[in-house]
PDB file with SEQRES, HELIX, SHEET and CRYST1 records, atoms N, CA, C and O in Angstrom:
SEQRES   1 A   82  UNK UNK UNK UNK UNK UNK UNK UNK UNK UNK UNK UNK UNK          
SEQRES   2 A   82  UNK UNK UNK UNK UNK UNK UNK UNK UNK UNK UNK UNK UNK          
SEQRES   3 A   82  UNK UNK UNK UNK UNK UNK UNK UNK UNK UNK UNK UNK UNK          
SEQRES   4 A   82  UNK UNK UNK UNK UNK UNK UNK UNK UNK UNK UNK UNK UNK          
SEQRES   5 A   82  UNK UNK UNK UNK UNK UNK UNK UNK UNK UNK UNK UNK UNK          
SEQRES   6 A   82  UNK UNK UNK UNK UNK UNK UNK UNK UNK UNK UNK UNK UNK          
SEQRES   7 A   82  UNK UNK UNK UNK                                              
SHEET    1 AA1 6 UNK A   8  UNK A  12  0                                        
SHEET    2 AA1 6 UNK A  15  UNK A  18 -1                                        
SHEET    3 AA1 6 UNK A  51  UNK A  56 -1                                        
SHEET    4 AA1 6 UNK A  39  UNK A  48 -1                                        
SHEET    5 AA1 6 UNK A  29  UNK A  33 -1                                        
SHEET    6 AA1 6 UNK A  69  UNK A  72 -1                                        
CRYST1    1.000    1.000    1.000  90.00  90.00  90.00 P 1           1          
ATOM      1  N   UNK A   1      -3.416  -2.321 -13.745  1.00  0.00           N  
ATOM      2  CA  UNK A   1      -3.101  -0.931 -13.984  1.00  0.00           C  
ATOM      3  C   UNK A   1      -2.560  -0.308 -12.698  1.00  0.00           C  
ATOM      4  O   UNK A   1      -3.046  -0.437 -11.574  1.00  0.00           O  
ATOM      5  N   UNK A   2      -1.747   0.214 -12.958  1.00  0.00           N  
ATOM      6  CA  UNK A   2      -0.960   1.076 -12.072  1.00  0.00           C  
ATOM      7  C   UNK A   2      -1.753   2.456 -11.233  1.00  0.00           C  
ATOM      8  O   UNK A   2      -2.142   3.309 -12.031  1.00  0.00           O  
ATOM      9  N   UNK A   3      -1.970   2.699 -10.088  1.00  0.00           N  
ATOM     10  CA  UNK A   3      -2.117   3.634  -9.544  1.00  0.00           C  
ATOM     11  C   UNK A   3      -1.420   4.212  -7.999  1.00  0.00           C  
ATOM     12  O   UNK A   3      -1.080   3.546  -7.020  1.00  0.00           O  
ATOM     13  N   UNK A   4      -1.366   5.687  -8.222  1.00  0.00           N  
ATOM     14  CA  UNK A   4      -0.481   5.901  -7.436  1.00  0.00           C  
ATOM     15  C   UNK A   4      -0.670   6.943  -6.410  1.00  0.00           C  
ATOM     16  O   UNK A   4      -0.572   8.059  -6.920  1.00  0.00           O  
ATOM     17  N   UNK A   5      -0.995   6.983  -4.668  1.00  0.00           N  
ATOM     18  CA  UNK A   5      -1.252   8.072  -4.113  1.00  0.00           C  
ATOM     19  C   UNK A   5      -0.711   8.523  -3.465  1.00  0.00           C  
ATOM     20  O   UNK A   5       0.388   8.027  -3.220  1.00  0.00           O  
ATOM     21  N   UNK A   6      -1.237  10.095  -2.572  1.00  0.00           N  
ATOM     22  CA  UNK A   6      -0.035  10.469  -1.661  1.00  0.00           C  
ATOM     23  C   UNK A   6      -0.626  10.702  -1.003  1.00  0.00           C  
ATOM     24  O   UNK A   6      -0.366  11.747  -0.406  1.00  0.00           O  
ATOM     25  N   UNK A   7      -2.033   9.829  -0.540  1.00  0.00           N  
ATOM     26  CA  UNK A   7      -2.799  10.349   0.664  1.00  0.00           C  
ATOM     27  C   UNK A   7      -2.804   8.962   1.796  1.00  0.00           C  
ATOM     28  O   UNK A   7      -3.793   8.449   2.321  1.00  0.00           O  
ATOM     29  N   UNK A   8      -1.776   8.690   1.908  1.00  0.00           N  
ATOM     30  CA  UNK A   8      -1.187   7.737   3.427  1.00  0.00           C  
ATOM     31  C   UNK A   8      -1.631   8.845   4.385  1.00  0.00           C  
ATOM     32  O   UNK A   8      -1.340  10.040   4.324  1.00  0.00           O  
ATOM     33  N   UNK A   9      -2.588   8.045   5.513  1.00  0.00           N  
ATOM     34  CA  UNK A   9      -3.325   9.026   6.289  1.00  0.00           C  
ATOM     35  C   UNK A   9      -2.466   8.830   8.118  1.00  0.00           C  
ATOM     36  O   UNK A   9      -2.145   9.604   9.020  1.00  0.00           O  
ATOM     37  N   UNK A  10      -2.402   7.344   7.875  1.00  0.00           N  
ATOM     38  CA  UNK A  10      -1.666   7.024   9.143  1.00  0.00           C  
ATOM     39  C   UNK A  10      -1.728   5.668   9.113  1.00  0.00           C  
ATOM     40  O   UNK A  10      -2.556   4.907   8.613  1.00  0.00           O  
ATOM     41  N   UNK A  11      -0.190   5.378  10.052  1.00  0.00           N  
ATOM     42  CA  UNK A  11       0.141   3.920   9.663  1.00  0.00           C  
ATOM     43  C   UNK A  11       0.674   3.861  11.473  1.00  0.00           C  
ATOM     44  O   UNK A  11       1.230   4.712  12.167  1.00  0.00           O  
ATOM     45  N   UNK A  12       0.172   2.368  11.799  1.00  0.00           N  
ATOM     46  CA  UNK A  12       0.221   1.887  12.878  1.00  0.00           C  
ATOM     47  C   UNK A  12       0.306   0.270  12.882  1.00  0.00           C  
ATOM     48  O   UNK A  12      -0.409  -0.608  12.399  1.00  0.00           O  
ATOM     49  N   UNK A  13       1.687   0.266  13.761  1.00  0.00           N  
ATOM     50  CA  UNK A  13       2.574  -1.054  13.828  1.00  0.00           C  
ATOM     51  C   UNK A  13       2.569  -1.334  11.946  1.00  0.00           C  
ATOM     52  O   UNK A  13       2.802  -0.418  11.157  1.00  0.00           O  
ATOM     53  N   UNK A  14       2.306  -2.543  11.584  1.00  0.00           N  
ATOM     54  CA  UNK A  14       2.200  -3.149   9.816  1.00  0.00           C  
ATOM     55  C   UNK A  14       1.108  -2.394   9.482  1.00  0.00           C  
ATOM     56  O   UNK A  14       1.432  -2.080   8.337  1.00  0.00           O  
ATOM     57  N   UNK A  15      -0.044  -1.838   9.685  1.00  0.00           N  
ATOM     58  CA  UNK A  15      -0.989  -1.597   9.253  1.00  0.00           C  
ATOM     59  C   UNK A  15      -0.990   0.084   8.644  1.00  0.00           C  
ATOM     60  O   UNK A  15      -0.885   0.949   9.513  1.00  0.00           O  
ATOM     61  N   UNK A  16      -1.084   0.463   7.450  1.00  0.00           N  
ATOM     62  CA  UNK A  16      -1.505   1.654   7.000  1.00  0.00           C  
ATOM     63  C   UNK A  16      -2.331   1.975   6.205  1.00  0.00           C  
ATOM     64  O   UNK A  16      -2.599   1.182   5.302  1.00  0.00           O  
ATOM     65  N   UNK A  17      -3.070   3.375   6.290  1.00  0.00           N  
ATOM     66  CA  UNK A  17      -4.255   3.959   5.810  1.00  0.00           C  
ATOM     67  C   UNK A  17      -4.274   4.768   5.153  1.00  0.00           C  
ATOM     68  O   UNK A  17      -3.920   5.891   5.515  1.00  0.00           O  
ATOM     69  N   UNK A  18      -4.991   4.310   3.084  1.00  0.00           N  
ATOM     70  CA  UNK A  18      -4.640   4.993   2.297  1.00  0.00           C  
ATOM     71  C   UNK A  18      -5.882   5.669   1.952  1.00  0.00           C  
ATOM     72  O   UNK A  18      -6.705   4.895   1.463  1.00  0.00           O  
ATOM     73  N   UNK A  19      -6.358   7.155   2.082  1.00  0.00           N  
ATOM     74  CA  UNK A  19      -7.572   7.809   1.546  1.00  0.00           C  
ATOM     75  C   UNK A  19      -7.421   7.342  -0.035  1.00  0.00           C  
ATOM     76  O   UNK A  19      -6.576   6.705  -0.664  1.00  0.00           O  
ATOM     77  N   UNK A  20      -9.065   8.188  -0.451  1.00  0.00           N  
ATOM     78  CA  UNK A  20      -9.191   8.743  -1.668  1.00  0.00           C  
ATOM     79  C   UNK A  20      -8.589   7.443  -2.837  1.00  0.00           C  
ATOM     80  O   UNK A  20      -8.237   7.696  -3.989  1.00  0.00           O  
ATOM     81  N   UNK A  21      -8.585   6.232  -2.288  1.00  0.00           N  
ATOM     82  CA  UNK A  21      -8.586   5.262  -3.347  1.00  0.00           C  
ATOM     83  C   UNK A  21     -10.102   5.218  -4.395  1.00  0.00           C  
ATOM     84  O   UNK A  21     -11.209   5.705  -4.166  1.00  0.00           O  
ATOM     85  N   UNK A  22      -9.477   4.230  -5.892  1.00  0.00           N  
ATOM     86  CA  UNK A  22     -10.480   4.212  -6.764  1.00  0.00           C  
ATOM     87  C   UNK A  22     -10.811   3.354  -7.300  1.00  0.00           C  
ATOM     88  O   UNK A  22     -10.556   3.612  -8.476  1.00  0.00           O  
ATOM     89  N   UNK A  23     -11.405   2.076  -7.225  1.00  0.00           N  
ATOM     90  CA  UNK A  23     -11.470   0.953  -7.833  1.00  0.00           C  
ATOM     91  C   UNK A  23     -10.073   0.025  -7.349  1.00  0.00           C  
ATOM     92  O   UNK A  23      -9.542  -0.622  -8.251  1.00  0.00           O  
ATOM     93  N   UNK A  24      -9.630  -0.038  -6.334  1.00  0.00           N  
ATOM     94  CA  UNK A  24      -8.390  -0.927  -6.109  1.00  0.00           C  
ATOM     95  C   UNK A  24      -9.305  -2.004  -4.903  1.00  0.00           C  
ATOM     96  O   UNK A  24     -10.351  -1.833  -4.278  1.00  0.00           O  
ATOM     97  N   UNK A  25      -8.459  -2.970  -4.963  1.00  0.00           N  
ATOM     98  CA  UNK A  25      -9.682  -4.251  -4.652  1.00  0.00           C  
ATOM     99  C   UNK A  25      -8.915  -4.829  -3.356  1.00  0.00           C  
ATOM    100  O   UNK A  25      -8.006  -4.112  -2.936  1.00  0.00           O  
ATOM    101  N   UNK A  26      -9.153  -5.969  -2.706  1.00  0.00           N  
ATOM    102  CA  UNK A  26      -9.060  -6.826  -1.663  1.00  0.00           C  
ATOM    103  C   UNK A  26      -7.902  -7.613  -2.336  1.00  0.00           C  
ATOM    104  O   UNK A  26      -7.896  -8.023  -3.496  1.00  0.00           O  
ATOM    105  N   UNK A  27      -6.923  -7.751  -1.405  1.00  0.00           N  
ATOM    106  CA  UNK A  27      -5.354  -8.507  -1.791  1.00  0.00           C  
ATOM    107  C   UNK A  27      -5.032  -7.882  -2.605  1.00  0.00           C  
ATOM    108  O   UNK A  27      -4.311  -8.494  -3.393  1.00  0.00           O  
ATOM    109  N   UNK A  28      -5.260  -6.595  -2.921  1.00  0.00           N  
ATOM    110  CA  UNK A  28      -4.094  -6.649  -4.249  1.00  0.00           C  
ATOM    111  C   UNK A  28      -2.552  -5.649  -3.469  1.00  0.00           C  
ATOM    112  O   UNK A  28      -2.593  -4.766  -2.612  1.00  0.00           O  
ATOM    113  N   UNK A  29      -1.245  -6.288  -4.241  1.00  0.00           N  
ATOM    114  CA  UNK A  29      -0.326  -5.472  -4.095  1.00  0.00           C  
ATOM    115  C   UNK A  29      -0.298  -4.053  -3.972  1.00  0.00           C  
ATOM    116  O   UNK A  29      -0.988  -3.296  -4.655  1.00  0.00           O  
ATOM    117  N   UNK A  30       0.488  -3.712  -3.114  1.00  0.00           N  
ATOM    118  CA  UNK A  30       0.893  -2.488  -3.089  1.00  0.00           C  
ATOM    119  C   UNK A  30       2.429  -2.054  -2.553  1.00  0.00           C  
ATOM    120  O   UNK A  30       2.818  -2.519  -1.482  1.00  0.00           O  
ATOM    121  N   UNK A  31       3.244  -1.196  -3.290  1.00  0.00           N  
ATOM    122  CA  UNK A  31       4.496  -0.783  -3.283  1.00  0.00           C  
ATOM    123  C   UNK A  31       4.317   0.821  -2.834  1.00  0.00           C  
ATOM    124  O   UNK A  31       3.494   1.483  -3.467  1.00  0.00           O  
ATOM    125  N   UNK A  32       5.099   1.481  -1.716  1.00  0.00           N  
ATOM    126  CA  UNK A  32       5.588   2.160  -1.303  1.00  0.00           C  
ATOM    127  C   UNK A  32       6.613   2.327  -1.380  1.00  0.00           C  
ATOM    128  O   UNK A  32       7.520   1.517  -1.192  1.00  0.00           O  
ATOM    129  N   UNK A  33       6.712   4.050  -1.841  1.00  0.00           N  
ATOM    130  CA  UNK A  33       7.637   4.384  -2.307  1.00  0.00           C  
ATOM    131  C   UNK A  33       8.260   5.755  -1.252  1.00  0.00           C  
ATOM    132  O   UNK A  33       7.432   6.632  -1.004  1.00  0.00           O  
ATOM    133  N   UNK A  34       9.123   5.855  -0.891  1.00  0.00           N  
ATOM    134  CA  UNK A  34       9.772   7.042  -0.089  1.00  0.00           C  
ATOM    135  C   UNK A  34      10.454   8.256  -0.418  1.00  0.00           C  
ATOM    136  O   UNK A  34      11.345   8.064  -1.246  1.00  0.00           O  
ATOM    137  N   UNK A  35      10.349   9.266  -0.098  1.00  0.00           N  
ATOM    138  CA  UNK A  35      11.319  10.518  -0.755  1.00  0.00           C  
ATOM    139  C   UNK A  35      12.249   9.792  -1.083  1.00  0.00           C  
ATOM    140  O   UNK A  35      12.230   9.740  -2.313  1.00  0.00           O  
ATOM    141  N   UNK A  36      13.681   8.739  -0.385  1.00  0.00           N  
ATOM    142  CA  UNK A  36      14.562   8.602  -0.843  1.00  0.00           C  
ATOM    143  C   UNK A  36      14.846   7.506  -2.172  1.00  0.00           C  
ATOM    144  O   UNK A  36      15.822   7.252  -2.878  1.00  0.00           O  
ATOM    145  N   UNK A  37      13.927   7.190  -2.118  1.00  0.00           N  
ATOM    146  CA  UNK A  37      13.643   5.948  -3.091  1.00  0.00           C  
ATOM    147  C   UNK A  37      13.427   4.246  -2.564  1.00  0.00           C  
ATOM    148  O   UNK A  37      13.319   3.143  -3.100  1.00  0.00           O  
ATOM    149  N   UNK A  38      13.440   4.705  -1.464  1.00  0.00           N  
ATOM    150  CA  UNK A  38      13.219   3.310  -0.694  1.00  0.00           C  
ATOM    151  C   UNK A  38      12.418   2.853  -1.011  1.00  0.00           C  
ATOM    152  O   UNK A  38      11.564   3.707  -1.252  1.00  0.00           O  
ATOM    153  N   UNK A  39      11.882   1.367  -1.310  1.00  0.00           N  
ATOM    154  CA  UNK A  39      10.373   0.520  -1.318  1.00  0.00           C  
ATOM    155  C   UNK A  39      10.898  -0.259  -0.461  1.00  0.00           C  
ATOM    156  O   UNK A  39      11.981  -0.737  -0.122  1.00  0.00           O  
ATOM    157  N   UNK A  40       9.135  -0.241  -0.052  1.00  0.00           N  
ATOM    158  CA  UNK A  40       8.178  -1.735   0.636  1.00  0.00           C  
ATOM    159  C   UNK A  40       7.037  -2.149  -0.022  1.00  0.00           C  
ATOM    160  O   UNK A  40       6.292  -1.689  -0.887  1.00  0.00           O  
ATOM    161  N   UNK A  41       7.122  -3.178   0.658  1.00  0.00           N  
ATOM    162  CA  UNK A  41       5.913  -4.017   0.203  1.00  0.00           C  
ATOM    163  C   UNK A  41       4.744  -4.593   0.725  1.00  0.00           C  
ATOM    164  O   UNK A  41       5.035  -5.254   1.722  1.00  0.00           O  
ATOM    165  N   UNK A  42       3.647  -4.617   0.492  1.00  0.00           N  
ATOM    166  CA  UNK A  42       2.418  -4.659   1.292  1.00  0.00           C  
ATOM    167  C   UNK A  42       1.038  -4.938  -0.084  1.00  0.00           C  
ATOM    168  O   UNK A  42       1.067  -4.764  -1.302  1.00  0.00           O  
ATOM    169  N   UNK A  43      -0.209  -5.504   0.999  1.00  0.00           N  
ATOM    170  CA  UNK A  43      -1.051  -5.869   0.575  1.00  0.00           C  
ATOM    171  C   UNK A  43      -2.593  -5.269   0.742  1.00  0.00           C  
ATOM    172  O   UNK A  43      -2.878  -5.161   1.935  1.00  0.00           O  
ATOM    173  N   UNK A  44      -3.377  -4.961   0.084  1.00  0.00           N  
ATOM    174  CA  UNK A  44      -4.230  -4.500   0.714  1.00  0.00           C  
ATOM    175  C   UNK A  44      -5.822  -5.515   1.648  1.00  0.00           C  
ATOM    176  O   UNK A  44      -6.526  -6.371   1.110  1.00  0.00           O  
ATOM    177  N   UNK A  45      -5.912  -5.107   2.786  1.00  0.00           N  
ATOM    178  CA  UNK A  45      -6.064  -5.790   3.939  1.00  0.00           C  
ATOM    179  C   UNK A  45      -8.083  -6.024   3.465  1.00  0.00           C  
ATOM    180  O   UNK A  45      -8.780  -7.021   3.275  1.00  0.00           O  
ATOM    181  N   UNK A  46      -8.393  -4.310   3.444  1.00  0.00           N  
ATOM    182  CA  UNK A  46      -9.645  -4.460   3.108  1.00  0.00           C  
ATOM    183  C   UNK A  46      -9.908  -3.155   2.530  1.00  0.00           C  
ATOM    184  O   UNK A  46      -8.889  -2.479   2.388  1.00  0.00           O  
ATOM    185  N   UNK A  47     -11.225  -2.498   2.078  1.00  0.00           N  
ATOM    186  CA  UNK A  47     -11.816  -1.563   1.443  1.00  0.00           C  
ATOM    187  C   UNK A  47     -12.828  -1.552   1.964  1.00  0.00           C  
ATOM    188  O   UNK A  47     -13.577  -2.480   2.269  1.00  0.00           O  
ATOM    189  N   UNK A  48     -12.955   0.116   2.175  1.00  0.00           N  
ATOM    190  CA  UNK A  48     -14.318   0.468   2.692  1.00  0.00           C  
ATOM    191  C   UNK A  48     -14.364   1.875   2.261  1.00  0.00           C  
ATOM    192  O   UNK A  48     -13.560   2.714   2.667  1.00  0.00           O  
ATOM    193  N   UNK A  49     -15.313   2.120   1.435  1.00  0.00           N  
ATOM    194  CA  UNK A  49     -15.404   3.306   0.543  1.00  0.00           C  
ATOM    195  C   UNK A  49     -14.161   3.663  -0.162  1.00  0.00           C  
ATOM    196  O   UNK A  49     -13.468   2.954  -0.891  1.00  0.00           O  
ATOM    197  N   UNK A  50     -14.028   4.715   0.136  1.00  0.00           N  
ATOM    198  CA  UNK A  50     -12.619   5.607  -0.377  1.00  0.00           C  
ATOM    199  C   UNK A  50     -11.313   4.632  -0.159  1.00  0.00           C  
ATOM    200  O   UNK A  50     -10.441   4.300  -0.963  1.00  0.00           O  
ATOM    201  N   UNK A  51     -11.465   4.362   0.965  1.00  0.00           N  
ATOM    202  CA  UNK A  51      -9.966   3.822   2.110  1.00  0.00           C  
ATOM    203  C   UNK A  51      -9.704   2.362   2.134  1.00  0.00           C  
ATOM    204  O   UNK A  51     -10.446   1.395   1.962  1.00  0.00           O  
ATOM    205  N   UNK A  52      -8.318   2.487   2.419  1.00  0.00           N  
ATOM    206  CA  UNK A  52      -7.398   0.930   1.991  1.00  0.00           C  
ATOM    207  C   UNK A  52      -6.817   1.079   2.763  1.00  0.00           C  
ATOM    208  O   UNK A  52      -6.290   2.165   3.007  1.00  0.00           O  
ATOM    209  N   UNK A  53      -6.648  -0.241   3.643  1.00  0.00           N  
ATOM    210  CA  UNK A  53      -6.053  -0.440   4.497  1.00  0.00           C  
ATOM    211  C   UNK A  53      -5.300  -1.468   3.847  1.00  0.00           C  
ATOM    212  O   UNK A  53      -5.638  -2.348   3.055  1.00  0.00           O  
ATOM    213  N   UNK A  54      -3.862  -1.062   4.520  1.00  0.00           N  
ATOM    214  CA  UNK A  54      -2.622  -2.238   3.624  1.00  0.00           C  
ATOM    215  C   UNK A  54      -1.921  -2.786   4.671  1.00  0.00           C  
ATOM    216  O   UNK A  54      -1.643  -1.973   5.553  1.00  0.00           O  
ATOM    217  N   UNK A  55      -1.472  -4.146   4.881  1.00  0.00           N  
ATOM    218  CA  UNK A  55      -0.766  -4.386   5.907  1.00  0.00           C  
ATOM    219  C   UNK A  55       1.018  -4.532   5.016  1.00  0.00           C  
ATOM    220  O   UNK A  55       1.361  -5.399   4.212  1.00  0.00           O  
ATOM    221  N   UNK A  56       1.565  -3.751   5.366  1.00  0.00           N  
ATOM    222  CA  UNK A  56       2.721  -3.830   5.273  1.00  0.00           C  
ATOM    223  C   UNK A  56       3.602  -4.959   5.719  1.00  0.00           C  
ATOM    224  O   UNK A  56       3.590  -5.239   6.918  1.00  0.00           O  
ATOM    225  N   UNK A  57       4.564  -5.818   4.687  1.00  0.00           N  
ATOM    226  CA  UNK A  57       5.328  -6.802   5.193  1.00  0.00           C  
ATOM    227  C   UNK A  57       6.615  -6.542   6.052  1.00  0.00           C  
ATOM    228  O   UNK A  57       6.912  -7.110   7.103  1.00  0.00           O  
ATOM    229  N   UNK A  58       7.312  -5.576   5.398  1.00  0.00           N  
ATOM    230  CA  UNK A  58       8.314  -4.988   6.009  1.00  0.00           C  
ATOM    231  C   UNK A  58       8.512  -4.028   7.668  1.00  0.00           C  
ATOM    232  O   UNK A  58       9.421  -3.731   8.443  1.00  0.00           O  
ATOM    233  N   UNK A  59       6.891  -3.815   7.523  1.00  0.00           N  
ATOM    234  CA  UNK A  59       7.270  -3.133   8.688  1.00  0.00           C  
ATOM    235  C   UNK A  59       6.932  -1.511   8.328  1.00  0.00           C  
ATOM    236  O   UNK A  59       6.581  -1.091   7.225  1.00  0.00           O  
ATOM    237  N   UNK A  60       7.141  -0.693   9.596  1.00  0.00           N  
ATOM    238  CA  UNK A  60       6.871   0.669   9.084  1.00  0.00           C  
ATOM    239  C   UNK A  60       7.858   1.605  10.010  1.00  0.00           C  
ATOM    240  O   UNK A  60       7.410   2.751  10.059  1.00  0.00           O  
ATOM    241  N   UNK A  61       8.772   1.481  10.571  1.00  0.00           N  
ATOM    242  CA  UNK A  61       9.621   1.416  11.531  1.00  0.00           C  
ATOM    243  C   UNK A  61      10.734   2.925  10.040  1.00  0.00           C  
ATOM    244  O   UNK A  61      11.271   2.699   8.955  1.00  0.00           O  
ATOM    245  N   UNK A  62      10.598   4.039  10.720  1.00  0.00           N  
ATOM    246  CA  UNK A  62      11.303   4.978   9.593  1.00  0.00           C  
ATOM    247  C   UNK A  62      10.701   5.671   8.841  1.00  0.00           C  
ATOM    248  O   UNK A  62      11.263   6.730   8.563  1.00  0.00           O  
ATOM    249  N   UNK A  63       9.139   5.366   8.099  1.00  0.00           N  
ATOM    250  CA  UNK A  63       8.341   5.509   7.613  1.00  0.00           C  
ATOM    251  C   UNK A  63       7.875   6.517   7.439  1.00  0.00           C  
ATOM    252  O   UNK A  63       6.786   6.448   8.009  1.00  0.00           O  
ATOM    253  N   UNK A  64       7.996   7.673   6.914  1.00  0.00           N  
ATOM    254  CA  UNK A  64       7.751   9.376   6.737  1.00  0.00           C  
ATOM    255  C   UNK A  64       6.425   9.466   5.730  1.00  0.00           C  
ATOM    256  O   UNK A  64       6.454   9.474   4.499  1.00  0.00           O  
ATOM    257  N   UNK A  65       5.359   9.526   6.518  1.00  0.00           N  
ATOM    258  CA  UNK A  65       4.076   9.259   5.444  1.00  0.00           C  
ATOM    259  C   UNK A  65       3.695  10.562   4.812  1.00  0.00           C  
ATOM    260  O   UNK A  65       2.829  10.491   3.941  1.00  0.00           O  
ATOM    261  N   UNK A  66       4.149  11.640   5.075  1.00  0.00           N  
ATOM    262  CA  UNK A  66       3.965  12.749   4.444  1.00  0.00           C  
ATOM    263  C   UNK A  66       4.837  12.752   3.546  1.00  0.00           C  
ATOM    264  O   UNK A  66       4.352  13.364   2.595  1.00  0.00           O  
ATOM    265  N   UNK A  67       5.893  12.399   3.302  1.00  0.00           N  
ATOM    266  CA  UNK A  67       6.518  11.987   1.647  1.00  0.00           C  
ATOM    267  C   UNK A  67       6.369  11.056   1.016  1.00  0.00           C  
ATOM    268  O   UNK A  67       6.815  10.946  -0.126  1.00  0.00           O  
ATOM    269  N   UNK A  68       5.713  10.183   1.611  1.00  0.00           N  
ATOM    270  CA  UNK A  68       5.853   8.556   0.720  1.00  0.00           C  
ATOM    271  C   UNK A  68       4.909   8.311  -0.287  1.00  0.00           C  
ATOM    272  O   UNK A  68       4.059   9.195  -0.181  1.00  0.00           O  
ATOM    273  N   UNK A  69       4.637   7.579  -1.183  1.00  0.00           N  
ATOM    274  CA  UNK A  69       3.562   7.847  -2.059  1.00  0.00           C  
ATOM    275  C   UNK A  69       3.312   5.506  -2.018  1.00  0.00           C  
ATOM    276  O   UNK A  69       3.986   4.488  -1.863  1.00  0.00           O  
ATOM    277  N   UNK A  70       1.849   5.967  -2.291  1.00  0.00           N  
ATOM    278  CA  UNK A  70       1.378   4.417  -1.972  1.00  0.00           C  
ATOM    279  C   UNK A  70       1.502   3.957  -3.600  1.00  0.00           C  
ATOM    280  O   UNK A  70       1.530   4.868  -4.427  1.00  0.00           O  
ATOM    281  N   UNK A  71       1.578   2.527  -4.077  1.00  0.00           N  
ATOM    282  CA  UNK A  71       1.732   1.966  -5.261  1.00  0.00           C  
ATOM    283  C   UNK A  71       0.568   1.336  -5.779  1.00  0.00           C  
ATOM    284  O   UNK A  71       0.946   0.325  -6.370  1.00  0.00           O  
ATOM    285  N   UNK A  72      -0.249   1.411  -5.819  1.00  0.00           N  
ATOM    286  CA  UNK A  72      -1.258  -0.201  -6.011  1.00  0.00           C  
ATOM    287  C   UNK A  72      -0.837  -0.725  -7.425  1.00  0.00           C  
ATOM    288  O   UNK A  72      -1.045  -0.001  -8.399  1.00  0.00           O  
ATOM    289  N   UNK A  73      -0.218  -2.028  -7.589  1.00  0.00           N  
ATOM    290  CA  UNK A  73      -0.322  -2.547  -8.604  1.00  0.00           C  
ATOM    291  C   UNK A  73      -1.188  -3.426  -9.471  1.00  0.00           C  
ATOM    292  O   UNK A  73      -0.835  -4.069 -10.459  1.00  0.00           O  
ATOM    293  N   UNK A  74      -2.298  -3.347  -8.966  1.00  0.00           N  
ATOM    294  CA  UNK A  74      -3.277  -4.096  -9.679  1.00  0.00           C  
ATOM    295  C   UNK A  74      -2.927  -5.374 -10.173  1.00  0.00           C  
ATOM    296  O   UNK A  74      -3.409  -5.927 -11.161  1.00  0.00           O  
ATOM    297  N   UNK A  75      -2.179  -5.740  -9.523  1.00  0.00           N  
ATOM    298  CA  UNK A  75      -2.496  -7.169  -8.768  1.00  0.00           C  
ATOM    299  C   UNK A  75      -2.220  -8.715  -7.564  1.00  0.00           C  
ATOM    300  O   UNK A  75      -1.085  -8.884  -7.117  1.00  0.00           O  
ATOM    301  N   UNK A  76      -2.616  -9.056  -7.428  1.00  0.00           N  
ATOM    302  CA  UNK A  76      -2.443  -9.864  -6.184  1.00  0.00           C  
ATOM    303  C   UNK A  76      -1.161 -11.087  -6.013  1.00  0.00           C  
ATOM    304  O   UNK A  76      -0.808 -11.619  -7.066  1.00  0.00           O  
ATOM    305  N   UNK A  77      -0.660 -11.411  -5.074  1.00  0.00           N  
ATOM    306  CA  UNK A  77       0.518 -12.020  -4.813  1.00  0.00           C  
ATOM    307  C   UNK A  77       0.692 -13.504  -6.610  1.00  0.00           C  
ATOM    308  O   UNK A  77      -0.258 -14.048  -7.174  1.00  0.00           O  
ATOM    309  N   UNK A  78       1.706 -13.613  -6.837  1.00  0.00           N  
ATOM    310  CA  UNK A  78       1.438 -14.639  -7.803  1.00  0.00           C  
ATOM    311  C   UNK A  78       2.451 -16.069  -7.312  1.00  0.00           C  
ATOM    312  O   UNK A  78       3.669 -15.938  -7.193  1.00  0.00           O  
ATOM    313  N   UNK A  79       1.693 -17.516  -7.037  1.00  0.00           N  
ATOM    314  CA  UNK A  79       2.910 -18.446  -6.807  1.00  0.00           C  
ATOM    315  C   UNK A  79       2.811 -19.379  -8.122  1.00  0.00           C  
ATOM    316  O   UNK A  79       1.750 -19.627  -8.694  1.00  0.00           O  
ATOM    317  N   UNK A  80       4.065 -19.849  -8.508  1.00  0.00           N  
ATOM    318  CA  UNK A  80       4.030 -20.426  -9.418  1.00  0.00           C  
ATOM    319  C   UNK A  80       3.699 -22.218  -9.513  1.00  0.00           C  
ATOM    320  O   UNK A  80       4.277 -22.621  -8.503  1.00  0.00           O  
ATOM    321  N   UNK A  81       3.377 -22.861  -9.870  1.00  0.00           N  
ATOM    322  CA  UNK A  81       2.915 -24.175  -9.914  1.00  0.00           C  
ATOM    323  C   UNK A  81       3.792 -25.057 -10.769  1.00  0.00           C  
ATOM    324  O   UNK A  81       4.077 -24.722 -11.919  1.00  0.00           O  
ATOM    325  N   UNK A  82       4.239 -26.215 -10.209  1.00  0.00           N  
ATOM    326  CA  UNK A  82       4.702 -27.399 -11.447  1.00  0.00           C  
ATOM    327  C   UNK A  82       4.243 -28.660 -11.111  1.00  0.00           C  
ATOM    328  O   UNK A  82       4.468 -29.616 -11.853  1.00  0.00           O  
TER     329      UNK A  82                                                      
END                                                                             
């Protein structure tokens, strides 16, 4: 399930800090989204109460956290097998 916030508190080097999360878990995806429509992509690192820490793959280099809104997609990286 999809959830979506706008409480990015502060992000330093790959690493950013999402308040006021709710049931979102350890590894799972997360997509950032920007006023302009830009995405990135990132994972979440760990949980501790409220807060998620996500390490960003892309980087955070531009990164306007007072507009951006965090993605959690409920769920974790997928590789495929044959």
């Amino acid at each position: 399930m999809l959830k979506e916030y706008k409480t990015i508190r502060e992000v330093v080097g790959p690493l950013m800090l999402v308040e006021n999360v709710e049931g979102d878990k350890y590894d799972e995806l997360v997509e950032i989204e920007q006023e302009n429509g830009e995405k990135r992509s990132g994972k979440v690192l760990e949980i501790n109460g409220d807060k998620a820490l996500v390490q960003l793959f892309e980087g955070s280099a531009g990164l306007k956290i007072s507009s951006s809104k965090a993605r959690f997609l409920g769920k974790s990286i997928e590789l495929g097998v044959s």
